[in-house]
C-alpha positions as a printed NumPy array, in Angstrom:
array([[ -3.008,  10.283,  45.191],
       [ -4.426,  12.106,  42.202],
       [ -5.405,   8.902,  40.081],
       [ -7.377,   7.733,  43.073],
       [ -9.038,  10.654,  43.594],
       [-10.229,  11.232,  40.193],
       [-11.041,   7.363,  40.335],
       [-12.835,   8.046,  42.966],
       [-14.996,  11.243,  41.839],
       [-15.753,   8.944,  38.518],
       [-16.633,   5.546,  40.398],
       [-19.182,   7.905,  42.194],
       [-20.371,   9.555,  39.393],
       [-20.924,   6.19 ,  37.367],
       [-23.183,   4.416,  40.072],
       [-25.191,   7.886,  40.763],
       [-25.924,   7.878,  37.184],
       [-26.619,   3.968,  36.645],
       [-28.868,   4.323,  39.859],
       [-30.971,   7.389,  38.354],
       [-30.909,   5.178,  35.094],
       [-32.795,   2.439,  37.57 ],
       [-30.078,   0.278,  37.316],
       [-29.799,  -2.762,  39.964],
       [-27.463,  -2.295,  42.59 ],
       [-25.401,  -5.055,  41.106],
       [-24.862,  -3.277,  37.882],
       [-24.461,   0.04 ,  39.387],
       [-21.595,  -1.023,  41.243],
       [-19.79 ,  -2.674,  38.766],
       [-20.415,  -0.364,  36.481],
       [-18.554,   2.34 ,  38.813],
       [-16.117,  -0.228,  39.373],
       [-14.816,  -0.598,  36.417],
       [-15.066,   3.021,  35.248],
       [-13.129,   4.285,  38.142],
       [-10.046,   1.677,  38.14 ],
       [ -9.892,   2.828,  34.305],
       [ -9.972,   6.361,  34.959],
       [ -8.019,   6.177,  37.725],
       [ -5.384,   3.871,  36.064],
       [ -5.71 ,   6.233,  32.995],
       [ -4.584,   9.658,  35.338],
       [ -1.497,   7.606,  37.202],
       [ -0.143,   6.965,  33.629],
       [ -1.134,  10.783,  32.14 ],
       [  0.634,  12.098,  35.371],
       [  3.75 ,   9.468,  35.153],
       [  4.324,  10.568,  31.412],
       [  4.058,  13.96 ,  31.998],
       [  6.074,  13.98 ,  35.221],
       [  8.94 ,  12.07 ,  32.636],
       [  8.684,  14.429,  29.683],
       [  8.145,  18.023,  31.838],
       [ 11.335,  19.287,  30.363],
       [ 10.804,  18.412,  26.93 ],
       [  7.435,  19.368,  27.06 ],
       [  8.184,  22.488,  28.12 ],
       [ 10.798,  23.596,  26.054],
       [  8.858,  22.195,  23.078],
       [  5.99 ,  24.773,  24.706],
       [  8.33 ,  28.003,  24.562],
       [ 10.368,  27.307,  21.293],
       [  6.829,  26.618,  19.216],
       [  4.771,  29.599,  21.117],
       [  8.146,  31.963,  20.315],
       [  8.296,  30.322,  16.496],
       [  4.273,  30.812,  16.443],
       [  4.217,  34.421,  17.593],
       [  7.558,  35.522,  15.63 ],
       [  5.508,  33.771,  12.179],
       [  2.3  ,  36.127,  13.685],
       [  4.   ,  39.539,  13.974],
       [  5.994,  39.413,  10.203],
       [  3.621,  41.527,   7.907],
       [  2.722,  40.129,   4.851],
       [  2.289,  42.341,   1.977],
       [  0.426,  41.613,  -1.732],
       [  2.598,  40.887,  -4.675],
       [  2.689,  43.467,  -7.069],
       [ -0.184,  43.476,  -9.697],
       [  0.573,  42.5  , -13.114],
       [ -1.934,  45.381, -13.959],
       [ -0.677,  48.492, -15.048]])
């Protein structure tokens, strides 16, 4: 339902922008054609990946933000000058 709604939004998009471009009618509509079956198609297979991978996505989310922010809080102090 998602990928044809966001094929959708972009199919309309394209021809209201070939239109104000003075496009024909012809090219307008293929033009939004073809835009929105990619888009579309390009959202099912975004959602069907992520829907797949959720768990390893999200673990992969907490263990690098909790390895990022325990890197962040260590305090990191100068070497000792070889100056007297």
């Amino acid at each position: 339902m998602l990928a044809v709604l966001v094929g959708a939004v972009v199919a309309g998009g394209t021809y209201l922008y070939a239109k104000k471009k003075k496009a024909s009618t012809g090219q307008s509509v293929v033009a939004a054609a073809a835009s929105g079956a990619a888009s579309g198609a390009a959202t099912a297979l975004a959602v069907a990946v992520v829907s797949a991978l959720w768990l390893p996505l999200l673990i992969g989310g907490v263990v690098g933000g909790a390895y990022y922010m325990g890197k962040k809080k260590t305090l990191k102090a100068l070497p000792p000058s070889s100056e007297g």
